[in-house]
C-alpha atoms as one frame of an Amber mdcrd trajectory, in Angstrom:
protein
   0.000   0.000   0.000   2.821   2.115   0.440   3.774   5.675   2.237   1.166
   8.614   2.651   1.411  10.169  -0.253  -1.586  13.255   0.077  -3.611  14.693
   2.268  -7.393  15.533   1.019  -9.001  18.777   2.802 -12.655  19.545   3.548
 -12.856  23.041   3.912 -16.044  24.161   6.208 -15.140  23.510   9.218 -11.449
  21.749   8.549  -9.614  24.607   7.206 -11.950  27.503   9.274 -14.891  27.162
  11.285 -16.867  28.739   8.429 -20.222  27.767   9.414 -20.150  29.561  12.568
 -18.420  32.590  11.586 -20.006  32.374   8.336 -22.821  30.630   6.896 -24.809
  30.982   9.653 -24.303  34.848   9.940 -25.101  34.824   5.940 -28.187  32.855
   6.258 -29.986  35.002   8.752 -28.731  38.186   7.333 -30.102  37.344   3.896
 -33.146  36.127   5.530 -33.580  39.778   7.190 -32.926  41.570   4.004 -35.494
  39.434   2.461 -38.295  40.915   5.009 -38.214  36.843   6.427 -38.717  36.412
  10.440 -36.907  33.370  10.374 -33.369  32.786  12.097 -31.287  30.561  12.591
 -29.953  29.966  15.789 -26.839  27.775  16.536 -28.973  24.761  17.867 -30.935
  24.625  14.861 -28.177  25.682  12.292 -26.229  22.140  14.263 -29.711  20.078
  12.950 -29.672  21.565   9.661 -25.891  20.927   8.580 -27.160  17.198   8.424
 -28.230  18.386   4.953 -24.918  19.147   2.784 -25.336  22.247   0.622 -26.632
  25.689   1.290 -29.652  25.912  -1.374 -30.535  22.306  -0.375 -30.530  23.275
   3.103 -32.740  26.341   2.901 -35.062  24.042   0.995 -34.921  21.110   3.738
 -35.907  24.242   6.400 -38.668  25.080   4.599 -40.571  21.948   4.158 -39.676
  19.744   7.294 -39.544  22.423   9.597 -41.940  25.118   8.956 -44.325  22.435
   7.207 -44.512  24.552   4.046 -44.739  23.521   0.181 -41.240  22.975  -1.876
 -40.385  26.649  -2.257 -39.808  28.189  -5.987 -35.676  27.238  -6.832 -35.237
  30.366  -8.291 -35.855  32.211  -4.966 -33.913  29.823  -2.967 -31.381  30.208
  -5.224 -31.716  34.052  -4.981 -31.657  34.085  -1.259 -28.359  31.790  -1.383
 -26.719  33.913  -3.828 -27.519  36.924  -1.637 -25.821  35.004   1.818 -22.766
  33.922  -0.858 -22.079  37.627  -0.666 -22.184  38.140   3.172 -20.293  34.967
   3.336 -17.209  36.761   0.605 -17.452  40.161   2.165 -16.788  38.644   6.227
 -13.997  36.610   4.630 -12.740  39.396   3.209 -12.878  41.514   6.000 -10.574
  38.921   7.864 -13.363  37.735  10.528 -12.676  33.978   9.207  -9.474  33.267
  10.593  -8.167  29.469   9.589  -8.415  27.044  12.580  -5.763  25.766  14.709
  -2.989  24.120  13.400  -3.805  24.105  10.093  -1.105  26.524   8.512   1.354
  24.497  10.347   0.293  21.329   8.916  -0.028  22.600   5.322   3.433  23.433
   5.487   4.712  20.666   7.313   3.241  18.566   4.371   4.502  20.736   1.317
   8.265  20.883   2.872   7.881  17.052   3.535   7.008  16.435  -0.350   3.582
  15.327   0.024   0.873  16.148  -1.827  -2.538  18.632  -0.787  -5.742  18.464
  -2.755  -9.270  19.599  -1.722 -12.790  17.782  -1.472 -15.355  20.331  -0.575
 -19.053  20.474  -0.915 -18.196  24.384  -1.017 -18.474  26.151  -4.651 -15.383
  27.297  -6.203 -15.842  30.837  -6.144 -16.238  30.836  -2.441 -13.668  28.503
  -1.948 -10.747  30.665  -4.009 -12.033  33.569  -1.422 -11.288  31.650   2.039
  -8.048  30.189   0.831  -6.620  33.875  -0.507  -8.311  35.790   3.041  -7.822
  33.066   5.374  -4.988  31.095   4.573  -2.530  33.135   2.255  -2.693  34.926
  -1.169  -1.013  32.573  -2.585  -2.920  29.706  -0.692  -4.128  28.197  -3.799
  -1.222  27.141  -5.414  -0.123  25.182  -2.458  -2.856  22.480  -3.643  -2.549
  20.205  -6.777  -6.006  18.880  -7.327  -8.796  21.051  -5.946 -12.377  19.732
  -6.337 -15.572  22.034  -5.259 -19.342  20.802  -4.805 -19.906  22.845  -7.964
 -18.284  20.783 -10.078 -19.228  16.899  -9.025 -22.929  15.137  -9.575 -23.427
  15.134  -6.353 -21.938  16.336  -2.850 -21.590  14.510   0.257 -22.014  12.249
   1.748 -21.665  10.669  -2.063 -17.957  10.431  -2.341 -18.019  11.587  -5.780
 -16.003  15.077  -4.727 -13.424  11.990  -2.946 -13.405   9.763  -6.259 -12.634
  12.682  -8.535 -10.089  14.029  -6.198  -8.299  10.657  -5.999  -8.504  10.196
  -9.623  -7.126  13.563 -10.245  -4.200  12.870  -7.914  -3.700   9.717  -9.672
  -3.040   7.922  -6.600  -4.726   4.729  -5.131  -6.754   6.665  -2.416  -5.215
   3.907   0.560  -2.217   6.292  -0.239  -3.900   9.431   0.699  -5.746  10.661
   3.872  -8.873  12.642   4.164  -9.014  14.986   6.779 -12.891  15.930   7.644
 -14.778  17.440  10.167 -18.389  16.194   9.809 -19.944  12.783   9.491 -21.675
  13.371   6.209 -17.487  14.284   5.218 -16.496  11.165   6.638 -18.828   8.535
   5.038 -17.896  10.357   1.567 -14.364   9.557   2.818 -15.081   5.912   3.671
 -16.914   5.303   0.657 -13.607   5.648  -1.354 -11.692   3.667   0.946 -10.036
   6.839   1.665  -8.305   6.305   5.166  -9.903  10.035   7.275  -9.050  11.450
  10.526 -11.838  14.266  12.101 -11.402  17.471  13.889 -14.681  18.008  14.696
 -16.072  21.804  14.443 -17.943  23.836  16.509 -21.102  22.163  15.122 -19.894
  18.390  15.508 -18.664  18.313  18.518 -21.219  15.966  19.832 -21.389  13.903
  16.789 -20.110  10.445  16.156 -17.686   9.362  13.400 -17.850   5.744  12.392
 -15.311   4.413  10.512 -12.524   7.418  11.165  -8.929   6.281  12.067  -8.770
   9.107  14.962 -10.994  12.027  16.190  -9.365  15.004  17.374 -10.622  18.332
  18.910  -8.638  20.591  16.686  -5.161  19.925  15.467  -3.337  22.110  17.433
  -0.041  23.824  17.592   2.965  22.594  19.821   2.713  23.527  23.776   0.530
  26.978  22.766  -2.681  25.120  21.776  -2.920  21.227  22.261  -5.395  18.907
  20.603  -7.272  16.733  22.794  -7.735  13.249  21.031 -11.518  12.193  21.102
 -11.721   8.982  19.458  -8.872   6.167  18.206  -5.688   6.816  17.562  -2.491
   6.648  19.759  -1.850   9.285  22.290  -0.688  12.765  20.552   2.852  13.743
  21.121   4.033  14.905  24.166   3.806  18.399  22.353  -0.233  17.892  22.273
  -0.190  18.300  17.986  -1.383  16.623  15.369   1.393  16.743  13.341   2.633
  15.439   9.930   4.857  12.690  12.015   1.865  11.948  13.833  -0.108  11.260
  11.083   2.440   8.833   8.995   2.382   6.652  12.284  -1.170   6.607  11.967
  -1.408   5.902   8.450   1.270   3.367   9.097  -0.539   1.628  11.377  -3.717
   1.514   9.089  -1.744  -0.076   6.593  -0.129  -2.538   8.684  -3.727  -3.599
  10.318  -5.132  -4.030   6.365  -2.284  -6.151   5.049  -2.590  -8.187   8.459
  -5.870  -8.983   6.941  -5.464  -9.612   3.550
C-alpha cells in the first residue's frame, strides 16, 4: 500500500470554522434583508448541517420544519446567492481566521514532499475567497487537485467530490488521507476507501464518526494550543499536535492492520 502520499481537505469547518463565523451569519442576514422572520440559531443551524449544501438546506428548512410547500428554486437560489455575498465580504474583512494548526500542517506537508488536494461540498468561487483571506494569497497554489461541490454530480455524503479528487491525484486513495470534520465528510471519505481522521467543528462536537482512524478536537499547535484526542488513535505527542509525524504513524498503522488482513 505504500507511504502517505496526500492529504485531502474539507474546507467548512477543517480549514476555518466557516459555518459559525459564516454561513450561519449569511443565512440570517439574507433572511432579514429578504423581510423573512426566520433565524437561525446555533442549535438549529447544528440540525440543519445534516443536509450538505446551502440551497438544499434552505429548501430542507422550509418543508420539514416550517411544514410549508417545496419553495420556488429560483428564490432559494436568490436568497443563497444573496448570503454567498455576506459569506465573501466577512472573509474578506478577515473575521474567518483558519483554525488551529492548520497553517502548520499545510506546510509541514509541502516541505515534507507530500501532496494537498481539496474535497469540498463548497463552490469554487467561495472557496478561491477563504483560501486567498484566510490562509494566504497565494494559498491556492499550495494544492494540486482542488475539487468544489460545484463541479461533481453530487456532494456529500456521495464520495463523488473523494473519487474525482483521488482520480485527479492519480493515486490509489489507501495512499492518501482525508481529513474531515463532519460525518456526512467522513462517510464520503469511507466510501472511497479513503483512510480520514476528524477534527470536529464547533457544530460536531457531539457527533459520532464511524469508521474514522482518529478524532481530534482541533489539530493544534505545539505547547501553545494542544489537541485533545476524542476517538482512536495513539496518544498525541508529548507536544499535544497533530502533526505530519503523527499522522504517517497513523497511516502506518492503518496499513499494517489491512495487510494483516489480507
Amino acid at each position: 500500500m505504500g507511504d502517505l502520499k496526500a492529504l485531502i481537505f474539507d474546507v467548512d469547518g477543517t480549514l476555518a470554522e466557516t459555518e459559525r463565523d459564516a454561513h450561519r451569519v449569511g443565512f440570517n442576514q439574507a433572511f432579514e434583508e429578504a423581510g423573512l422572520e426566520d433565524r437561525w440559531d446555533a442549535e438549529l443551524y447544528g440540525e440543519l448541517l445534516a443536509v450538505p449544501g446551502g440551497k438544499e438546506r434552505i429548501r430542507h428548512y422550509w418543508t420539514q420544519y416550517k411544514g410549508e410547500p417545496d419553495p420556488d428554486w429560483e428564490w432559494v437560489k436568490g436568497l443563497h446567492e444573496r448570503k454567498a455575498e455576506i459569506y465573501t465580504e466577512r472573509i474578506r474583512d478577515g473575521l474567518v481566521p483558519p483554525r488551529s494548526g492548520i497553517l502548520r500542517l499545510l506546510g509541514e506537508a509541502r516541505e515534507a514532499g507530500v501532496r494537498l488536494a481539496i474535497a469540498t461540498t463548497t463552490t469554487r468561487a467561495p472557496l478561491m475567497e477563504l483560501l486567498a483571506h484566510t490562509l494566504a494569497p497565494e494559498a491556492a497554489d499550495w494544492f494540486e487537485v482542488i475539487v468544489a461541490g460545484d463541479e461533481v454530480a453530487e456532494k456529500k455524503p456521495s464520495p463523488d467530490a473523494y473519487h474525482k479528487a483521488v482520480a485527479d491525484l492519480g493515486l490509489p486513495a489507501e495512499q492518501c488521507l482525508a481529513v474531515e470534520d463532519s460525518p456526512p465528510g467522513v462517510e464520503a471519505a469511507v466510501a472511497t476507501d479513503l483512510p480520514v481522521i476528524v477534527t470536529t467543528s464547533e457544530y460536531t462536537r457531539e457527533r459520532e464518526f464511524p469508521g474514522a482512524l482518529a478524532v481530534f478536537d482541533r489539530l493544534g499547535e505545539p505547547d501553545s494550543d494542544p489537541a485533545r484526542r476524542l476517538a482512536g488513535g495513539a496518544p498525541l505527542p508529548e507536544h499535544g499536535a497533530v502533526d505530519l509525524a503523527y499522522l504517517r504513524e497513523l497511516f502506518a498503522s492503518r496499513v499494517a492492520d489491512r495487510e494483516a488482513e489480507a
